[in-house]
Biopython code that builds the backbone (N, CA, C, O; Angstrom):
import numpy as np
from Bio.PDB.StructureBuilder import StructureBuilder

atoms = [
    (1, "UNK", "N", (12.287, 9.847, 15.861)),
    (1, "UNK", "CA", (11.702, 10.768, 14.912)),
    (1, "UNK", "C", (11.906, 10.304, 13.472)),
    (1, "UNK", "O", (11.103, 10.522, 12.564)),
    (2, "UNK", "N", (13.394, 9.452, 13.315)),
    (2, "UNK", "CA", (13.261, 9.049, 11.800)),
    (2, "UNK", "C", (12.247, 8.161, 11.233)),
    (2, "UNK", "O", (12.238, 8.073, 10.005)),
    (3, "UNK", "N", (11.201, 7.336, 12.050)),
    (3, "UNK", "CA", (10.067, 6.613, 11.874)),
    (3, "UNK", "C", (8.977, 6.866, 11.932)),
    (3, "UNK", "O", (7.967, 6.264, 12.297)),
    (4, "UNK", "N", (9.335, 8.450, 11.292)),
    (4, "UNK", "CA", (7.835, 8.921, 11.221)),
    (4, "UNK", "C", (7.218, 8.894, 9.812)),
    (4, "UNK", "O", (7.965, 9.075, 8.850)),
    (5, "UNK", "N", (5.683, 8.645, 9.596)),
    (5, "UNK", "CA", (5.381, 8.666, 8.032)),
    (5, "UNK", "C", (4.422, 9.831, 8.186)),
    (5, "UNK", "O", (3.916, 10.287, 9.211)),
    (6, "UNK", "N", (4.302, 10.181, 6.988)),
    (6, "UNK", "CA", (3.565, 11.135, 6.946)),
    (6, "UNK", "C", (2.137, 9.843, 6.058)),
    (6, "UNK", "O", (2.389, 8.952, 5.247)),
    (7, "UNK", "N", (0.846, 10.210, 6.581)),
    (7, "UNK", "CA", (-0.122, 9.086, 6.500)),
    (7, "UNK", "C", (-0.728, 9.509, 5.069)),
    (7, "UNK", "O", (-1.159, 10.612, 4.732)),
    (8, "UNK", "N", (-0.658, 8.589, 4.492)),
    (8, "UNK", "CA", (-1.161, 8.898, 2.684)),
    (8, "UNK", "C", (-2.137, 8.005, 2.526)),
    (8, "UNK", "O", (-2.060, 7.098, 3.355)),
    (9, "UNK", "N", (-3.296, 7.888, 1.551)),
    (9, "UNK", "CA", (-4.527, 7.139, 1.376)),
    (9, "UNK", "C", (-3.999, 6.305, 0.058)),
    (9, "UNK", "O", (-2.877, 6.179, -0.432)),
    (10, "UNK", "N", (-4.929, 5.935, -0.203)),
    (10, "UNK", "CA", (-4.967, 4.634, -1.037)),
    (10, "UNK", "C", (-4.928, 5.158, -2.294)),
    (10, "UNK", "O", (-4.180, 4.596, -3.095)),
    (11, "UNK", "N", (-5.601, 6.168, -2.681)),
    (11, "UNK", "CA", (-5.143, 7.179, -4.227)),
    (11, "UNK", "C", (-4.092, 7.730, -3.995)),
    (11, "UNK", "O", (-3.571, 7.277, -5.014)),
    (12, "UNK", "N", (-3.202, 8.388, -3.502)),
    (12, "UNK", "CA", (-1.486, 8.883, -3.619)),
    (12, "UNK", "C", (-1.282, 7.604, -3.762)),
    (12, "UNK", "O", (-1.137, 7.467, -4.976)),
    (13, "UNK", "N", (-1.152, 6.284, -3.120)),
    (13, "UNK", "CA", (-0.652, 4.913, -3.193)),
    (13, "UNK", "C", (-0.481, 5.028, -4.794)),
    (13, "UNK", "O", (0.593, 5.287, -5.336)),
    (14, "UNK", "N", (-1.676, 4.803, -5.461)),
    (14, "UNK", "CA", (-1.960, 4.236, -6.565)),
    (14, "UNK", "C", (-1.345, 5.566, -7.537)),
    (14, "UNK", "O", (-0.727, 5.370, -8.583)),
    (15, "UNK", "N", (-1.583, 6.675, -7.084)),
    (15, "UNK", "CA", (-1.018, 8.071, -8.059)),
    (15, "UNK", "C", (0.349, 7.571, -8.406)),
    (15, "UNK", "O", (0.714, 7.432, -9.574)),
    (16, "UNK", "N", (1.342, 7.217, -7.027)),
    (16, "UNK", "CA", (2.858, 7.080, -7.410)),
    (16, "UNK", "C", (3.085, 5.628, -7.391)),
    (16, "UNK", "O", (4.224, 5.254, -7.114)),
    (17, "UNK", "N", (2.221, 4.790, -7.630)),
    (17, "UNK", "CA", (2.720, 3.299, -7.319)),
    (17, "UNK", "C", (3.904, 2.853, -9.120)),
    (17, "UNK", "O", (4.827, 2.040, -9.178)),
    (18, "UNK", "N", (3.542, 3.442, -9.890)),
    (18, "UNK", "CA", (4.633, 3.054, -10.863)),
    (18, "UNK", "C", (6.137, 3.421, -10.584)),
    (18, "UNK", "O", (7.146, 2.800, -10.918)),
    (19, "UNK", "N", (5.984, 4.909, -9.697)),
    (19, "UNK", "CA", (7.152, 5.984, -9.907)),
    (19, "UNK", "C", (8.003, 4.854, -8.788)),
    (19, "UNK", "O", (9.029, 4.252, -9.104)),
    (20, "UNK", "N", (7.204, 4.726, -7.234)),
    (20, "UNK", "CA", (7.812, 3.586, -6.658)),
    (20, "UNK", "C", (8.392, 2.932, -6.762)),
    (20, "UNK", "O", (9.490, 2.713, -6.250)),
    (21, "UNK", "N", (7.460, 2.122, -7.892)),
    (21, "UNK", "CA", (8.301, 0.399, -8.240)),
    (21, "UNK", "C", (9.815, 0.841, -9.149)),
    (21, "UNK", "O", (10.963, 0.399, -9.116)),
    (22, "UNK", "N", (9.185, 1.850, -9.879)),
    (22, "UNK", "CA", (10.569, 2.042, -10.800)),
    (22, "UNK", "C", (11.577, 2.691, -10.110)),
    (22, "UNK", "O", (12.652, 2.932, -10.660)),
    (23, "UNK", "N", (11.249, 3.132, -8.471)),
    (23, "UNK", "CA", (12.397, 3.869, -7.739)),
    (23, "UNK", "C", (12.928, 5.020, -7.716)),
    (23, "UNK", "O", (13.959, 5.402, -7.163)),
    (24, "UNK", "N", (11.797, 5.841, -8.664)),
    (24, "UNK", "CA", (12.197, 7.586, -8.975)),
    (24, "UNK", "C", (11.327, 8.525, -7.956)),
    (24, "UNK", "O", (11.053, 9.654, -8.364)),
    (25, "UNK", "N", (10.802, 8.069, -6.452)),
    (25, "UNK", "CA", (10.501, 8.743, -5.337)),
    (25, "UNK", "C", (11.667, 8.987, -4.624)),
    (25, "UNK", "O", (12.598, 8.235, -4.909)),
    (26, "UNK", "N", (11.876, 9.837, -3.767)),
    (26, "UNK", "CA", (12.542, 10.477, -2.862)),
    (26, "UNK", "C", (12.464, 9.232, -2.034)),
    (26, "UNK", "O", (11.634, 8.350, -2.254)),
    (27, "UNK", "N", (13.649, 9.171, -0.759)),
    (27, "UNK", "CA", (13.449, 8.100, 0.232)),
    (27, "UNK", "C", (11.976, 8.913, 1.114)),
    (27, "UNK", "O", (11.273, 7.923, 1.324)),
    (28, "UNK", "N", (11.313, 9.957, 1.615)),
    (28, "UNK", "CA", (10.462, 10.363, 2.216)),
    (28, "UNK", "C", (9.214, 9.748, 1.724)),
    (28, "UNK", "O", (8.379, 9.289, 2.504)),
    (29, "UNK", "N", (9.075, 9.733, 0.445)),
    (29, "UNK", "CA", (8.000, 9.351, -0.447)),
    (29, "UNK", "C", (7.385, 7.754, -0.174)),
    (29, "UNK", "O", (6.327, 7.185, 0.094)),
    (30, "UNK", "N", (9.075, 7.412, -0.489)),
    (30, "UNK", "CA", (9.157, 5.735, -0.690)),
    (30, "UNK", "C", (9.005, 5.196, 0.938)),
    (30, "UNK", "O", (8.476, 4.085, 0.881)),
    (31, "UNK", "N", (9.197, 5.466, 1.954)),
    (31, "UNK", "CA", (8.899, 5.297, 3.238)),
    (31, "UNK", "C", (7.712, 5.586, 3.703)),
    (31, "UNK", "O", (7.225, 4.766, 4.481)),
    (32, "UNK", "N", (6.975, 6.731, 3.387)),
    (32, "UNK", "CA", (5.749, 6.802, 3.290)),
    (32, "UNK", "C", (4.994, 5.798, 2.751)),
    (32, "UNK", "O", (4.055, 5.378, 3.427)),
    (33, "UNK", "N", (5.278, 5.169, 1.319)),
    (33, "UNK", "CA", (4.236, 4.276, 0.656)),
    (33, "UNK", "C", (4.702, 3.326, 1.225)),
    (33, "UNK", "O", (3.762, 2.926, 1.911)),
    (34, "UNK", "N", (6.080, 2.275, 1.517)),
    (34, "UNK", "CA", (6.185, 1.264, 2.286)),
    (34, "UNK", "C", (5.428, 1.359, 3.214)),
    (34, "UNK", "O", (4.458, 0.641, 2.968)),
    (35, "UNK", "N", (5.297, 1.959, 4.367)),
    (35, "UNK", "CA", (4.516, 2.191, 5.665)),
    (35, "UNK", "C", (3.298, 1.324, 5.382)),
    (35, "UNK", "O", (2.745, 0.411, 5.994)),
    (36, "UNK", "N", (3.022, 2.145, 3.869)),
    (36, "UNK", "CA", (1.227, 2.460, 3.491)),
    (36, "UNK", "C", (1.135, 0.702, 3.088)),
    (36, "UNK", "O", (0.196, 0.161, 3.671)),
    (37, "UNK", "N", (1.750, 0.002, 2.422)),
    (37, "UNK", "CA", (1.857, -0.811, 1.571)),
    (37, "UNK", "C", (2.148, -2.138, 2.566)),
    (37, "UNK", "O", (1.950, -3.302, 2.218)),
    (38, "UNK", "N", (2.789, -1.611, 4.205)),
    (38, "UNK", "CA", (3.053, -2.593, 5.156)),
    (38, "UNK", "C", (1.748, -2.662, 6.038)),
    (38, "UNK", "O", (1.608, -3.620, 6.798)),
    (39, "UNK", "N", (0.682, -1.566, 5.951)),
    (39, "UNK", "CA", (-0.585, -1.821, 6.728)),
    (39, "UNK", "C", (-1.672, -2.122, 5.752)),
    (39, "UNK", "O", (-2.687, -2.534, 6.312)),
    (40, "UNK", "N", (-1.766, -2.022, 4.237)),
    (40, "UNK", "CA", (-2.973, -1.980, 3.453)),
    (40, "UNK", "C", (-2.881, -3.617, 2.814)),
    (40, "UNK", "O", (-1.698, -3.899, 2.623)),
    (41, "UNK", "N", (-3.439, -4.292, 2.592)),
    (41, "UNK", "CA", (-3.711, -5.350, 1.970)),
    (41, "UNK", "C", (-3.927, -5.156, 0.605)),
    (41, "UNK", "O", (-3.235, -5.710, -0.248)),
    (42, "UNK", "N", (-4.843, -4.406, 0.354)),
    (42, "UNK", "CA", (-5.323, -3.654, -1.046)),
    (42, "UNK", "C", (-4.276, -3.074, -1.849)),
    (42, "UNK", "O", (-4.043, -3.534, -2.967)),
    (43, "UNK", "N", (-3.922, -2.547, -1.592)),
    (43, "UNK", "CA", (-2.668, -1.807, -1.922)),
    (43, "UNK", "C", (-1.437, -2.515, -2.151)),
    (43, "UNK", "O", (-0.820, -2.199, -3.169)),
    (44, "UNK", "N", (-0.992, -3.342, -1.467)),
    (44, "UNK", "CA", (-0.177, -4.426, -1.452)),
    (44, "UNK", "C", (-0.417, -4.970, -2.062)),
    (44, "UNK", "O", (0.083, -4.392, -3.028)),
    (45, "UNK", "N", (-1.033, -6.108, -2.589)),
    (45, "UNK", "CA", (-1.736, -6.722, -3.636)),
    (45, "UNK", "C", (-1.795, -6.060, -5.059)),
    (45, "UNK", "O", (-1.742, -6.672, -6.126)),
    (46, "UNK", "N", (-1.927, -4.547, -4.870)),
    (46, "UNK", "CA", (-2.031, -3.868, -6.503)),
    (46, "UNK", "C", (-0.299, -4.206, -6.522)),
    (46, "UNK", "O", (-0.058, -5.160, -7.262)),
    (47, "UNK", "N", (0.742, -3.707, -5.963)),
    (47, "UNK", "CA", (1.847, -3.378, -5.923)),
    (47, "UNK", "C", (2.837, -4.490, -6.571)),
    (47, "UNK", "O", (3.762, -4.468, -7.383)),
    (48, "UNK", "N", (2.204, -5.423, -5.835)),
    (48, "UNK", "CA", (2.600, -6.988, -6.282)),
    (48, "UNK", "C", (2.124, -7.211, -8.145)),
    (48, "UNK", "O", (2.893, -7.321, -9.100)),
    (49, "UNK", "N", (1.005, -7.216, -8.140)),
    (49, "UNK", "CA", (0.603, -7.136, -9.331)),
    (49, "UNK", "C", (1.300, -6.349, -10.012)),
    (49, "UNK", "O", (2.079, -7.101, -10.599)),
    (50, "UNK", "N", (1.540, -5.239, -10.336)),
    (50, "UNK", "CA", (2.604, -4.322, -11.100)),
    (50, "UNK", "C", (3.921, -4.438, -11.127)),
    (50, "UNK", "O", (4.748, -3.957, -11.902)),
    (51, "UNK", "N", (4.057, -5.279, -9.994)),
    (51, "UNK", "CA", (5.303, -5.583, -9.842)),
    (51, "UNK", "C", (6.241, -6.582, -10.618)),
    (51, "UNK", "O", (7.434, -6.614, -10.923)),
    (52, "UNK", "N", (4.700, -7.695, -10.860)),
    (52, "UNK", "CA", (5.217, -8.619, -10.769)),
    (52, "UNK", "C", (4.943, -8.525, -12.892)),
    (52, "UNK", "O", (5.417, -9.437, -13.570)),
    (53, "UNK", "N", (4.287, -7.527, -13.477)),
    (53, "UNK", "CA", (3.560, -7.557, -14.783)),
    (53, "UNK", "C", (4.973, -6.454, -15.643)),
    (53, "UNK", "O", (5.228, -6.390, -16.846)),
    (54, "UNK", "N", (5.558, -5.823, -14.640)),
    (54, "UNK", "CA", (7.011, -5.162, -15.153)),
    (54, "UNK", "C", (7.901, -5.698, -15.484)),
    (54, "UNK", "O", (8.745, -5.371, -16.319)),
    (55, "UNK", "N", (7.761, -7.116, -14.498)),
    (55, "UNK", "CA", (8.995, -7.601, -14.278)),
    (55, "UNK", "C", (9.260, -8.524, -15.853)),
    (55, "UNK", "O", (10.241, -8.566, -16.596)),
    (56, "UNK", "N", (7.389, -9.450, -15.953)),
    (56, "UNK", "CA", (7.124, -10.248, -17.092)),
    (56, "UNK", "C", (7.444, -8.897, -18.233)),
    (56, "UNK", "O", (8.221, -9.406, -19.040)),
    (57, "UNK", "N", (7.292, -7.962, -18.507)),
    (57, "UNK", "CA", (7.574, -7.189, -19.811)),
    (57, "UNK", "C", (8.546, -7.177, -19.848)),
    (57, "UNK", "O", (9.038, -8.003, -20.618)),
    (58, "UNK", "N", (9.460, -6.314, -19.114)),
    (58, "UNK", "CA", (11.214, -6.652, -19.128)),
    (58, "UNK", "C", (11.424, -8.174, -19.470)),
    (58, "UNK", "O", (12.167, -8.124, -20.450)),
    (59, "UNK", "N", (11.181, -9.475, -19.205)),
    (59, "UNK", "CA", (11.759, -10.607, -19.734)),
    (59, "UNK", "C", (11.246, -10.253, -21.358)),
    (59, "UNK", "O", (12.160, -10.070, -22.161)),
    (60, "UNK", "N", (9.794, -10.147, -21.880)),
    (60, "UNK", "CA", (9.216, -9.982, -22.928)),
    (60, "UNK", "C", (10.219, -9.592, -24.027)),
    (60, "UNK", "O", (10.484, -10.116, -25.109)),
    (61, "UNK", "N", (10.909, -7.987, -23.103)),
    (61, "UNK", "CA", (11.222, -7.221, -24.133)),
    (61, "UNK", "C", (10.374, -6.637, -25.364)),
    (61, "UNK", "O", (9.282, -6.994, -25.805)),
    (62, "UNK", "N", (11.112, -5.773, -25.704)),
    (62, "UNK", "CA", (9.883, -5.056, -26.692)),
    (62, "UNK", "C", (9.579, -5.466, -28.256)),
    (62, "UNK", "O", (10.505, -5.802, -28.994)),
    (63, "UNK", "N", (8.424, -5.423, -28.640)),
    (63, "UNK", "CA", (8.118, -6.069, -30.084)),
    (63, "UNK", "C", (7.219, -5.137, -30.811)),
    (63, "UNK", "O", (6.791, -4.034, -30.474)),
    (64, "UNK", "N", (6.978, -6.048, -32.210)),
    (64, "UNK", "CA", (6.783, -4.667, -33.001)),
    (64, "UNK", "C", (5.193, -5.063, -33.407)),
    (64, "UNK", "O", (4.756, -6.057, -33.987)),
    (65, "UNK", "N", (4.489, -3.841, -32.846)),
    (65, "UNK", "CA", (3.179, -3.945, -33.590)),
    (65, "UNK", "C", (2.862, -4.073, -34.671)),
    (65, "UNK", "O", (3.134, -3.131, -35.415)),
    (66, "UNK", "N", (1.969, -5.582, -35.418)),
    (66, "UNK", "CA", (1.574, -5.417, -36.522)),
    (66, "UNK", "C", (1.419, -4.567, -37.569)),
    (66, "UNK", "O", (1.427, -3.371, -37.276)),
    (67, "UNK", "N", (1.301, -4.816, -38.542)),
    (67, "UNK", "CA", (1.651, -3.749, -39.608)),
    (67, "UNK", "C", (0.157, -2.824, -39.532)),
    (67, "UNK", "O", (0.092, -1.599, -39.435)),
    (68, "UNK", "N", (-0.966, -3.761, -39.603)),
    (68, "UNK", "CA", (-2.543, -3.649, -39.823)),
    (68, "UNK", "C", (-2.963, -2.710, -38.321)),
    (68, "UNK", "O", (-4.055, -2.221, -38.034)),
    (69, "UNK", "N", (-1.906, -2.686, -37.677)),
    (69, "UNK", "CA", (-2.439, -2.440, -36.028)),
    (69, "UNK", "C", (-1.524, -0.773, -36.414)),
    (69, "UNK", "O", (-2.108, 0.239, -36.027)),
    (70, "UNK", "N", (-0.647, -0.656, -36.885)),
    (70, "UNK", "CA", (0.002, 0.722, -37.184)),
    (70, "UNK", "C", (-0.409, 1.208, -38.394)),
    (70, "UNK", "O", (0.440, 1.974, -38.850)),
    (71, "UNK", "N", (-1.370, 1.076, -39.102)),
    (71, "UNK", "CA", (-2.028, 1.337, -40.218)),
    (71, "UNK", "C", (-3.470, 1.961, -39.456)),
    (71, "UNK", "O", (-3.830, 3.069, -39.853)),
    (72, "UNK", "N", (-4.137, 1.419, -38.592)),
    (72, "UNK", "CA", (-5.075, 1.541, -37.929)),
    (72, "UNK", "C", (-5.032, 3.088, -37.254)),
    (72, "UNK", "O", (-5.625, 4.127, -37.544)),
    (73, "UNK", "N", (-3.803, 2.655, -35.959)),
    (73, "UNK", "CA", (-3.270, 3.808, -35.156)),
    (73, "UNK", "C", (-2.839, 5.061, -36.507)),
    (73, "UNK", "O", (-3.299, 6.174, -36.252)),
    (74, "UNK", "N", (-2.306, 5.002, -37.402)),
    (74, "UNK", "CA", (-1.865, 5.903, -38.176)),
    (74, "UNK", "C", (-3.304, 6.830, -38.712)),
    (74, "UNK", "O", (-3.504, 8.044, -38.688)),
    (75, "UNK", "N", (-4.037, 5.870, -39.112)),
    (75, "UNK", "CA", (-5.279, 6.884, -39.560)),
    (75, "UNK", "C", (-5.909, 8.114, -38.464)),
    (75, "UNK", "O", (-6.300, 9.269, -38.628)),
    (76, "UNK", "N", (-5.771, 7.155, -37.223)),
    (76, "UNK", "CA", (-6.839, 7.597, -36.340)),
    (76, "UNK", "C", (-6.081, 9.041, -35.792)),
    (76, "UNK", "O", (-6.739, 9.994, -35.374)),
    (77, "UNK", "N", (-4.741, 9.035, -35.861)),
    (77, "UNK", "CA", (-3.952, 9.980, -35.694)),
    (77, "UNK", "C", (-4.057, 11.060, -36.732)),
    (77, "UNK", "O", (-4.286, 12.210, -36.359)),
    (78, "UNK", "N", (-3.905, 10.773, -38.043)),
    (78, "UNK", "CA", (-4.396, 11.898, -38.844)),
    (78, "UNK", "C", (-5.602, 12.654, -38.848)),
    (78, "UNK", "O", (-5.722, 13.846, -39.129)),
    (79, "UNK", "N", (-7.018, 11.358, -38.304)),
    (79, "UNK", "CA", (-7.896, 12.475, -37.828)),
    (79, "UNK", "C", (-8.048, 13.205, -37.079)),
    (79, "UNK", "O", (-9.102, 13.838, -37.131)),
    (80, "UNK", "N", (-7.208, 13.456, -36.140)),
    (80, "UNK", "CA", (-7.336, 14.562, -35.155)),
    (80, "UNK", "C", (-6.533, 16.320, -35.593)),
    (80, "UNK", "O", (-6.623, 17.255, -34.797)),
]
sb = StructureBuilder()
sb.init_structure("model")
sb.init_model(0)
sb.init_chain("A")
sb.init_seg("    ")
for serial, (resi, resn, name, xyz) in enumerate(atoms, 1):
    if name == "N":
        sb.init_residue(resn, " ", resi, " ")
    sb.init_atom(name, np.array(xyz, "f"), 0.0, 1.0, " ", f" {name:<3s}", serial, name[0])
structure = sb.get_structure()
């Protein structure tokens, strides 16, 4: 009975695929999308990709947007 999944589609996949990778699902959740992620190709493939584009930002680390690029964002914010 502990190998049971409850069967989720390819949008829940993609709804929680960040919360996943970052590990803030429940083990029910995260066994569910493994399951999903051990029969889908598609899905697997996104997972990898995010996986692998988190991993490159964490080395990145964070940097500081241009001055001209927060001058930009700043206006567009006051117009609302």
């Amino acid at each position: 009975m502990g190998n049971e999944h409850k069967p989720i589609d390819c949008e829940e996949v993609l709804r929680s695929l960040i919360s996943y990778l970052d590990g803030e699902l429940d083990k029910a959740a995260t066994a569910d999308i493994d399951h999903h992620l051990k029969h889908c190709r598609t899905c697997y493939s996104r997972a990898e990709f995010e996986r692998h584009l988190t991993e490159l930002s964490r080395k990145i680390g964070p940097s500081k947007a241009p001055a001209e690029l927060r001058r930009r964002l700043a206006r567009l914010v006051e117009g609302f």
